[in-house]
PyMOL CGO cylinders between C-alpha atoms (Angstrom):
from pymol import cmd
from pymol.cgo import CYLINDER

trace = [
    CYLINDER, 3.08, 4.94, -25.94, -0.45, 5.28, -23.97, 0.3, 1, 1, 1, 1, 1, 1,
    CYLINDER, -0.45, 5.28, -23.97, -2.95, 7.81, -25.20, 0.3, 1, 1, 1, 1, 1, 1,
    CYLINDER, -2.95, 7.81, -25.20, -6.08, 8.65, -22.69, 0.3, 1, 1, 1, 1, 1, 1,
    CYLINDER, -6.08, 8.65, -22.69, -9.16, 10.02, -23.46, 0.3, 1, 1, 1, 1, 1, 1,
    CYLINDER, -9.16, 10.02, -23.46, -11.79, 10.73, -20.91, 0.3, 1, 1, 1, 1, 1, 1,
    CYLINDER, -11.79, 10.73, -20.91, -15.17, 11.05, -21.14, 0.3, 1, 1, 1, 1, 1, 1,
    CYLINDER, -15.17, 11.05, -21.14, -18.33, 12.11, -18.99, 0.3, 1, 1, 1, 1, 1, 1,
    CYLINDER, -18.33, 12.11, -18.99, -18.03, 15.58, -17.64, 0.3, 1, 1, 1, 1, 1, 1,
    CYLINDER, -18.03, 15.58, -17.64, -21.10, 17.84, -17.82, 0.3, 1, 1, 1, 1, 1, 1,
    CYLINDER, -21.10, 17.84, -17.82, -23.28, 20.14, -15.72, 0.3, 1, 1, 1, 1, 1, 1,
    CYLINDER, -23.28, 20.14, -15.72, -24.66, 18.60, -12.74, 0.3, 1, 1, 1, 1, 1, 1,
    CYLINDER, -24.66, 18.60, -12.74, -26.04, 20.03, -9.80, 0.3, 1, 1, 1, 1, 1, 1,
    CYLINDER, -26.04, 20.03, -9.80, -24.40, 20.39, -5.84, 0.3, 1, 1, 1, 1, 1, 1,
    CYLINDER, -24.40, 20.39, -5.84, -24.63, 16.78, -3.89, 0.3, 1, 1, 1, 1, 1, 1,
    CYLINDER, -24.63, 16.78, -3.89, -25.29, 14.88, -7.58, 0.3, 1, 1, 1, 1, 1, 1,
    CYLINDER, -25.29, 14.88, -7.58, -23.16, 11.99, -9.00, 0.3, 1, 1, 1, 1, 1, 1,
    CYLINDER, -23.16, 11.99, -9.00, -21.23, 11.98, -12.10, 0.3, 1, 1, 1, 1, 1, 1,
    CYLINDER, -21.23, 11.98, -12.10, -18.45, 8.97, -13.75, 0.3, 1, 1, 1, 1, 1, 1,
    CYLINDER, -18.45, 8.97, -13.75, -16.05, 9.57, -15.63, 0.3, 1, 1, 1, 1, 1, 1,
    CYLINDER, -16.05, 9.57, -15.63, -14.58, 7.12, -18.14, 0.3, 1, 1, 1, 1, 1, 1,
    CYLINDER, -14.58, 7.12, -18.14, -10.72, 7.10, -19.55, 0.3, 1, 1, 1, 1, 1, 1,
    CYLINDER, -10.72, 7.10, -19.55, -9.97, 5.26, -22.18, 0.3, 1, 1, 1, 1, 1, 1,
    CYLINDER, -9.97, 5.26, -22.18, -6.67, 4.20, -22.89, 0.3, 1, 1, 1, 1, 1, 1,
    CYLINDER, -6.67, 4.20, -22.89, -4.30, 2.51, -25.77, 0.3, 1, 1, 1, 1, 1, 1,
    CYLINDER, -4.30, 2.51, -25.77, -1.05, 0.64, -25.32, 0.3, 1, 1, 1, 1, 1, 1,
    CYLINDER, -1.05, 0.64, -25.32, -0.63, -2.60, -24.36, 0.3, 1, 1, 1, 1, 1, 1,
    CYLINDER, -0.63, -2.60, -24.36, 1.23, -1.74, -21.35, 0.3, 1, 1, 1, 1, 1, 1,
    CYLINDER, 1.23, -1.74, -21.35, -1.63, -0.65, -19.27, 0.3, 1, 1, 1, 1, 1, 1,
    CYLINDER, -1.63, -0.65, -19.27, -2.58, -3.37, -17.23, 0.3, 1, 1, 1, 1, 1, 1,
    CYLINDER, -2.58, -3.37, -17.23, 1.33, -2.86, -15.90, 0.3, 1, 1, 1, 1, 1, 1,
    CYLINDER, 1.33, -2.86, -15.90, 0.79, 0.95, -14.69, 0.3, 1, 1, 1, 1, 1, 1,
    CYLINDER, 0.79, 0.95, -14.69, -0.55, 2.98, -12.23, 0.3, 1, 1, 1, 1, 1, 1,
    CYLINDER, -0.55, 2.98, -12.23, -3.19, 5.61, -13.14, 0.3, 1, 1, 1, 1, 1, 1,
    CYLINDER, -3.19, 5.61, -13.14, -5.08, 8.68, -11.80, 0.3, 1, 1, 1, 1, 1, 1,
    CYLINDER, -5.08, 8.68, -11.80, -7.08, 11.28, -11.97, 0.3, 1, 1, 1, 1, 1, 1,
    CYLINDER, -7.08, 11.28, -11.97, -6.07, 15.04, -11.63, 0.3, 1, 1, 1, 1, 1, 1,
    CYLINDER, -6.07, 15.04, -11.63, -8.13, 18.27, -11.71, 0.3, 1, 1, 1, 1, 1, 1,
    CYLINDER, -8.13, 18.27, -11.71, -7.51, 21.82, -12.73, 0.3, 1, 1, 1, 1, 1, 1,
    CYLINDER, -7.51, 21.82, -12.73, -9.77, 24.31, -11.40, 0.3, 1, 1, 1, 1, 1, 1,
    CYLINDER, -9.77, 24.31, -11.40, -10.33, 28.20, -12.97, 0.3, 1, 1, 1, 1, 1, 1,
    CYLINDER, -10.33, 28.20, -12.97, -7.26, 30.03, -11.73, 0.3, 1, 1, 1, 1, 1, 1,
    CYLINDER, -7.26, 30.03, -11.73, -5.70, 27.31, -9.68, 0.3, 1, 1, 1, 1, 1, 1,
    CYLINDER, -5.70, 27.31, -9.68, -2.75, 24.68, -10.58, 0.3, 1, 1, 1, 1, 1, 1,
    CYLINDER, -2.75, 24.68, -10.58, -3.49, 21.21, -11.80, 0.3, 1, 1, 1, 1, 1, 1,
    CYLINDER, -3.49, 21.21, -11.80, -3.99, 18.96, -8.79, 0.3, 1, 1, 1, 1, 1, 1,
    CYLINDER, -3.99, 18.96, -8.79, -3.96, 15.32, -7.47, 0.3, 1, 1, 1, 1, 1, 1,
    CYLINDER, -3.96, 15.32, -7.47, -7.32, 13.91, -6.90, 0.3, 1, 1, 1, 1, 1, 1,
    CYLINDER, -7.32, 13.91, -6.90, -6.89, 9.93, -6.75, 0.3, 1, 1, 1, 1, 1, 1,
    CYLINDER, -6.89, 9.93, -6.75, -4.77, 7.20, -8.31, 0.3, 1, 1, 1, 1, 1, 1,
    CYLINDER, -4.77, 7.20, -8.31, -4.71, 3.14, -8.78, 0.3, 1, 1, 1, 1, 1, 1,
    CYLINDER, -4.71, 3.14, -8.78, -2.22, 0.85, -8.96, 0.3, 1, 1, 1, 1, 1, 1,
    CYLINDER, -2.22, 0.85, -8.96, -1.29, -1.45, -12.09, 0.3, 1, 1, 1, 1, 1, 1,
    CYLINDER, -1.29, -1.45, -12.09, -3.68, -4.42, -10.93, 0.3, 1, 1, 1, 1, 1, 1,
    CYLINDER, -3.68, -4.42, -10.93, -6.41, -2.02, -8.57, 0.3, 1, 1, 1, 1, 1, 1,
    CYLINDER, -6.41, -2.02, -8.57, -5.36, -3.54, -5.66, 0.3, 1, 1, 1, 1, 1, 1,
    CYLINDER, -5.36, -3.54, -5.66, -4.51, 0.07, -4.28, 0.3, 1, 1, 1, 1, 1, 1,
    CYLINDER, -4.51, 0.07, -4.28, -6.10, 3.24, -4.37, 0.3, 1, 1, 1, 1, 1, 1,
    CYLINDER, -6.10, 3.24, -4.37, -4.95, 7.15, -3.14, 0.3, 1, 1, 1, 1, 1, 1,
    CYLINDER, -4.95, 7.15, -3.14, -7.25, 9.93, -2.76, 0.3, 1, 1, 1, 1, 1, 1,
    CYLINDER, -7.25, 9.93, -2.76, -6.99, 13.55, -2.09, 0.3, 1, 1, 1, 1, 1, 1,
    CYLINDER, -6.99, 13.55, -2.09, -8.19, 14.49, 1.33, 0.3, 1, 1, 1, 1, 1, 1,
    CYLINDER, -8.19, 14.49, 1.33, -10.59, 16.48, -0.45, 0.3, 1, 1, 1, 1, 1, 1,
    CYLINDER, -10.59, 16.48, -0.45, -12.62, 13.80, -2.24, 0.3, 1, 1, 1, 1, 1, 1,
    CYLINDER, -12.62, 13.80, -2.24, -11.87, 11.11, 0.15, 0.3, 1, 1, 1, 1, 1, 1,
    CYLINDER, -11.87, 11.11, 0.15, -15.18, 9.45, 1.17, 0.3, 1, 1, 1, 1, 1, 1,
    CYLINDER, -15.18, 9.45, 1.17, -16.85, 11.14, -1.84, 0.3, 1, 1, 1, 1, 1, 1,
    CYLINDER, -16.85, 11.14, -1.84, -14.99, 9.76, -5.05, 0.3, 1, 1, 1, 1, 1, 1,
    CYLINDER, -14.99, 9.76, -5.05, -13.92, 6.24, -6.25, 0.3, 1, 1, 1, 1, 1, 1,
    CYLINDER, -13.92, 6.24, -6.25, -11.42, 5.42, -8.21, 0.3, 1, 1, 1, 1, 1, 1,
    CYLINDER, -11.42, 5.42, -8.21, -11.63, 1.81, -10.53, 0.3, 1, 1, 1, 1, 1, 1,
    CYLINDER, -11.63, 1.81, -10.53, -9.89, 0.58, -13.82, 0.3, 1, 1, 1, 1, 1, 1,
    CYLINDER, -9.89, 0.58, -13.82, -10.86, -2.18, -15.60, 0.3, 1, 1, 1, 1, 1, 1,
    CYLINDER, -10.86, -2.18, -15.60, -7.77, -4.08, -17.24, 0.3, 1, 1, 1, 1, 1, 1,
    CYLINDER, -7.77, -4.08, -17.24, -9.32, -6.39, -19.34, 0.3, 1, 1, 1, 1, 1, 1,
    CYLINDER, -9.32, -6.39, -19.34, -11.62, -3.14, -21.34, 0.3, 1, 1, 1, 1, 1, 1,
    CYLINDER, -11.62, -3.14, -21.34, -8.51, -1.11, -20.65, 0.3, 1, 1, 1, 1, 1, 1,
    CYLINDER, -8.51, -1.11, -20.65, -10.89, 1.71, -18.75, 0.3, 1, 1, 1, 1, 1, 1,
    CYLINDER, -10.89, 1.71, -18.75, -10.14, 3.59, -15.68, 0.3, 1, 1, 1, 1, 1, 1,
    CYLINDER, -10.14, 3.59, -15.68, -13.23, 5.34, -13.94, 0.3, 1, 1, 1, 1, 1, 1,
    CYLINDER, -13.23, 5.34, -13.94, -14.17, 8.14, -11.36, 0.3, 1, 1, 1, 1, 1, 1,
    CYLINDER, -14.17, 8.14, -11.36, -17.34, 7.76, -9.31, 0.3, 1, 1, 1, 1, 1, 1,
    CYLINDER, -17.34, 7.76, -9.31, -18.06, 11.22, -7.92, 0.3, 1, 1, 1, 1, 1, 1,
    CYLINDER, -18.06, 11.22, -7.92, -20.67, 11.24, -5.01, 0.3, 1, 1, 1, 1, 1, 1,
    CYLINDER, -20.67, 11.24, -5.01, -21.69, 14.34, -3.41, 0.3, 1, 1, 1, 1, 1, 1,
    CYLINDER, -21.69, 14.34, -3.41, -20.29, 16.77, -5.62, 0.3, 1, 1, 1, 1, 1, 1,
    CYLINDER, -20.29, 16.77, -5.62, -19.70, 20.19, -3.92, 0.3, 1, 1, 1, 1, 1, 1,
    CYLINDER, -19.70, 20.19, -3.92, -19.17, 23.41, -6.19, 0.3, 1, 1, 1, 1, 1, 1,
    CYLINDER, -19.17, 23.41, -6.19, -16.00, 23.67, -5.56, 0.3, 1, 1, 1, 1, 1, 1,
    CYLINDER, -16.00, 23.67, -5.56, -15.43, 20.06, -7.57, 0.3, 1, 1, 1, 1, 1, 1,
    CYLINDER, -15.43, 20.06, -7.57, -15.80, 21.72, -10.48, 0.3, 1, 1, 1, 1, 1, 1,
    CYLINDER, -15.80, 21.72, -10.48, -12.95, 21.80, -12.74, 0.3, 1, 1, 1, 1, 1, 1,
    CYLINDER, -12.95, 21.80, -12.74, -11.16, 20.23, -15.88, 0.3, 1, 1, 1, 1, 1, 1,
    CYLINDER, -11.16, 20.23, -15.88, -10.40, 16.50, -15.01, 0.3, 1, 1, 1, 1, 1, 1,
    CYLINDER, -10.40, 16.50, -15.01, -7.33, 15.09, -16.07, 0.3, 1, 1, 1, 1, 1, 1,
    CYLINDER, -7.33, 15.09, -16.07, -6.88, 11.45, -16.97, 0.3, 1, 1, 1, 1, 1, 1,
    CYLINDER, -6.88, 11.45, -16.97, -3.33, 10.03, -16.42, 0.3, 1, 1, 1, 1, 1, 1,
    CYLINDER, -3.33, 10.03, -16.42, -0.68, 7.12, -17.12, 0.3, 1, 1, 1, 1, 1, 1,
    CYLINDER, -0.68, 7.12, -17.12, 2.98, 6.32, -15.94, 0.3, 1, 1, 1, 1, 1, 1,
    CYLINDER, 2.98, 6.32, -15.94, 5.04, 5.61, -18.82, 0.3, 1, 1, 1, 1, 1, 1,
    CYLINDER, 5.04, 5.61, -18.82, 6.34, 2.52, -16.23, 0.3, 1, 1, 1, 1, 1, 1,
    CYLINDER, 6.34, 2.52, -16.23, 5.47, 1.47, -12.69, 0.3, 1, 1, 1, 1, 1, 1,
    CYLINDER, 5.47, 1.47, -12.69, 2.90, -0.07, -11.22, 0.3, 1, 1, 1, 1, 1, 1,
    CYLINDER, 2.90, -0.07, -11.22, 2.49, 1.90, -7.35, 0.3, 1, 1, 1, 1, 1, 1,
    CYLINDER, 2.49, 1.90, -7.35, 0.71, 4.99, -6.91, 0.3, 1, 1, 1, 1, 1, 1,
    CYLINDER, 0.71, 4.99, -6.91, 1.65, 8.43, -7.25, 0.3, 1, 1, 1, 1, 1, 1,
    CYLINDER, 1.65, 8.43, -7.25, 0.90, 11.90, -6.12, 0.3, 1, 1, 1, 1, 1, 1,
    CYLINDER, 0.90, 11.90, -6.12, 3.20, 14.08, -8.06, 0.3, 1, 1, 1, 1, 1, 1,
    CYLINDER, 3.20, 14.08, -8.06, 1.88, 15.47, -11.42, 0.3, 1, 1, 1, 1, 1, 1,
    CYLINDER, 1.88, 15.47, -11.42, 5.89, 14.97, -13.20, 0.3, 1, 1, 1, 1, 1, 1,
    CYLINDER, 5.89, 14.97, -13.20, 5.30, 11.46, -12.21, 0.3, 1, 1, 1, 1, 1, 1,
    CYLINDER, 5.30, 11.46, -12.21, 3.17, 10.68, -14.49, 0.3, 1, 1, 1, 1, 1, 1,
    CYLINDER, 3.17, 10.68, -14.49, 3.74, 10.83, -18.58, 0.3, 1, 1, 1, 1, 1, 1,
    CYLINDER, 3.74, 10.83, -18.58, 1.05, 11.07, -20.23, 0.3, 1, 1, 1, 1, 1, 1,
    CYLINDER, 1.05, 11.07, -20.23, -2.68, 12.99, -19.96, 0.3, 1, 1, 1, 1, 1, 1,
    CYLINDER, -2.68, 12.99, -19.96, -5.51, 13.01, -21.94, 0.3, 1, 1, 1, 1, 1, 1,
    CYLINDER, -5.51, 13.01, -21.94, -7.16, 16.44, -23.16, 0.3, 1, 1, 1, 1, 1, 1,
    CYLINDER, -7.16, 16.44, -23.16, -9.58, 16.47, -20.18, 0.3, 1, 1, 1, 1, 1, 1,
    CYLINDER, -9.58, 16.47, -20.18, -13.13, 16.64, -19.30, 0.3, 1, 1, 1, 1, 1, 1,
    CYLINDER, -13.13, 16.64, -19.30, -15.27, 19.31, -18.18, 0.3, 1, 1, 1, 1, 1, 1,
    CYLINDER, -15.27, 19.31, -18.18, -17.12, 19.05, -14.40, 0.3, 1, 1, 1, 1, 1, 1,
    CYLINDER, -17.12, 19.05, -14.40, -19.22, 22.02, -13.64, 0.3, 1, 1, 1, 1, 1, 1,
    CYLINDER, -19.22, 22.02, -13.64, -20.80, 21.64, -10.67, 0.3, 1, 1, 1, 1, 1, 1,
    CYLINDER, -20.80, 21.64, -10.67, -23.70, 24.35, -9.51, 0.3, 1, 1, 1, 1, 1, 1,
    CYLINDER, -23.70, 24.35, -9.51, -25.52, 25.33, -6.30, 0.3, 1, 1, 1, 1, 1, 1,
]
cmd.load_cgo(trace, "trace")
């Protein structure tokens, strides 16, 4: 069993930076993949970038390729999101999540078994 919590949305402004934090239990997390997904007003949940078990590979959405970084930290049992440049249309709910096994990256939101409750990004012009 994992359980995720994130941490660090707010309000920020159009081409700011914001990190967000997830923080996860279970001592199975340095042995699977993780990512972040994002849920917009209106619009279906969505990839935005995963890692693998150890970090040694990242994915990112076209979208937020070049602008956001994806990290974890094993050891603190953290995974973060450095988002550079935001753009208006970043803002949305941000969804921290955890394969229940498997250590590769994934794209596919039934891929992946548990999600934290999500952090708020409002980004404005």
């Amino acid at each position: 069993q994992v359980q995720l919590v994130e941490s660090g949305g707010g309000l920020v402004q159009a081409g700011d930076s914001l990190r967000l934090s997830c923080a996860a239990s279970g001592r199975t997390f340095s042995m699977i993949a993780m990512a972040w997904f994002r849920q917009a007003p209106g619009k279906e949940r969505e990839f935005v970038a995963a890692i693998s078990a150890t970090g040694g590979s990242t994915d990112y959405a076209d979208s937020v390729k070049g602008r956001f970084m994806i990290s974890r930290d094993n050891a603190k049992k953290l995974v973060y999101r450095q988002m550079n440049s935001l753009k208006t249309e970043d803002t949305a709910v941000y969804y921290c999540a955890a394969r229940r096994a498997g250590w590769s990256t994934r794209r596919r939101l039934d891929e992946y078994d548990y999600w934290g409750q999500g952090t708020k990004v409002t980004v404005s012009s």
